[in-house]
C-alpha positions, 0 to 999 in steps of 0.5 A: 759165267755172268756177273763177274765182278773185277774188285781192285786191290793194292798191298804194298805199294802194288794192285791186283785186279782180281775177278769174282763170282757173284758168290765172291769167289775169285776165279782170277788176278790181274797183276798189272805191273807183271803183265800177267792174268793169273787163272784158276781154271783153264776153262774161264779164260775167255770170261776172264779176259772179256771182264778184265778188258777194260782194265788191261793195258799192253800185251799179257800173259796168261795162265795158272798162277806162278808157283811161288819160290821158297822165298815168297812162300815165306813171305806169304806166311809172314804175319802182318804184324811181323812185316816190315815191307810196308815200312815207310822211310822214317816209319818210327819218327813218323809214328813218333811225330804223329803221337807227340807232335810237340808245341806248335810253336817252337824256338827252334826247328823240333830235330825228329822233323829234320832227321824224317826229312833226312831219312825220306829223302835217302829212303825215297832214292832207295825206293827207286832201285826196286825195279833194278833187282834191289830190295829196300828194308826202312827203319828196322827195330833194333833191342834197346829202341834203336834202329837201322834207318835202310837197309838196302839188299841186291846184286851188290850185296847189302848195305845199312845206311845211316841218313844224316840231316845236313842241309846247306852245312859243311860236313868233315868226316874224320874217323871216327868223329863227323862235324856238322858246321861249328857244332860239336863233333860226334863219334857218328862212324862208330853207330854207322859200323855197329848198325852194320854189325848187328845187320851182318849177325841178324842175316848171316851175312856181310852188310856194309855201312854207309853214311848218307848225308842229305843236302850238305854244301860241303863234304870233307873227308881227309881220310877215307873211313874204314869200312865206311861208305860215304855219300850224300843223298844225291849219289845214293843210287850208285850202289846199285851199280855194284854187281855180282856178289848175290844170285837173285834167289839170294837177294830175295831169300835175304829179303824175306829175312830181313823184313821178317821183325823176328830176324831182328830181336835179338841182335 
């Protein structure tokens, strides 16, 4: 069992350790973040461990791989190109900016970077729920070039976000109208409950609309909207204080739909 080499991996934000024969063969994984040692043969454990140990931090477990659920069978499955897991927030403006950055001097501030801004920050904040059993799908396709920024899947149900550039503005919200500053107002409310409504019929199940304003000074709401949850980027993170209304085979059975590009295409 000489010359085992441990090769680092990372898909999805997380690494693997895997250990390899010299023929390649990997004989092992060291998932990190799980605290486990994953074998594919008993008889290997103590060559495996002597290999890994450099690299192990805190107590493990090990033994034969977990089998998967039916959820991450399908994730498994799932083409790369299908996936939208590995979605950043504002994956689309991203890729827009990074085709056509526009002129480099402008008169005004290009909006594609203020509405990135936006659905950073709001991403960002999403991203920090994972390890409490949340799950955050980013700038999901829609027909017809439009897109739901987050949609967020947990214990508390699911929720589509629209993120909303509103730095140092005020903001009134009066359904369905949302006035920023002295600009006009716009029936935004309408979008937020549509985006919604097409996640609920995609999913088969009920998502609820929020709207999350990024750095506004004031928020004004004189009526709450219907439906509609609205929050600033700041206060994003208490929908994860809302429980009991999915088991977790549920959440994550939604999730592998969710991140699958088919679930969407004809919503």
């Amino acid at each position: 069992m000489d010359g085992l080499r441990v090769i680092p991996t990372w898909r999805h934000g997380q690494e693997r350790l895997y250990v390899c024969l010299p023929d390649g063969r990997n004989i092992a994984w060291y998932d990190r973040e799980a605290g486990r040692v994953n074998l594919l043969g008993e008889d290997r454990e103590d060559d495996v461990l002597r290999a890994l140990g450099p690299f192990i931090t805190g107590p493990v477990t090990v033994g034969p791989p977990v089998v998967p659920t039916p959820a991450e069978l399908a994730r498994l499955t799932l083409h790369p190109d299908d996936d939208l897991a590995p979605n950043r927030p504002g994956e689309a403006l991203l890729v827009a900016l990074d085709r056509d950055p526009g002129p480099p001097r402008r008169l005004r501030p290009d909006p594609r970077r203020r509405a990135l801004e936006a659905e950073q920050a709001v991403g960002d904040a999403l991203d920090r729920l994972d390890r409490a059993g949340w799950h955050a799908v980013h700038s999901v396709p829609l027909p017809g070039g439009s897109r739901i920024h987050h949609l967020l899947i947990g214990p508390g149900g699911l929720f589509a976000l629209y993120a909303l550039y509103a730095r140092k503005q005020r903001v009134t919200v009066a359904d369905p109208m949302v006035t920023l500053g002295r600009r006009e107002p716009t029936a935004l409310l309408r979008r937020v409950r549509a985006d919604a409504d097409r996640a609920s019929y995609a999913l088969t199940a009920e998502v609820r609309p929020v709207l999350a304003l990024v750095g506004p000074t004031v928020v004004s709401v004189p009526a709450a909207p219907r439906e509609v949850r609205v929050l600033t980027d700041l206060d994003v993170q208490t929908l994860a204080r809302h429980g009991g209304v999915l088991k977790p085979a549920d959440v994550e059975a939604l999730h592998a739909m969710a991140r699958d590009r088919n679930t969407w295409t004809r919503v």
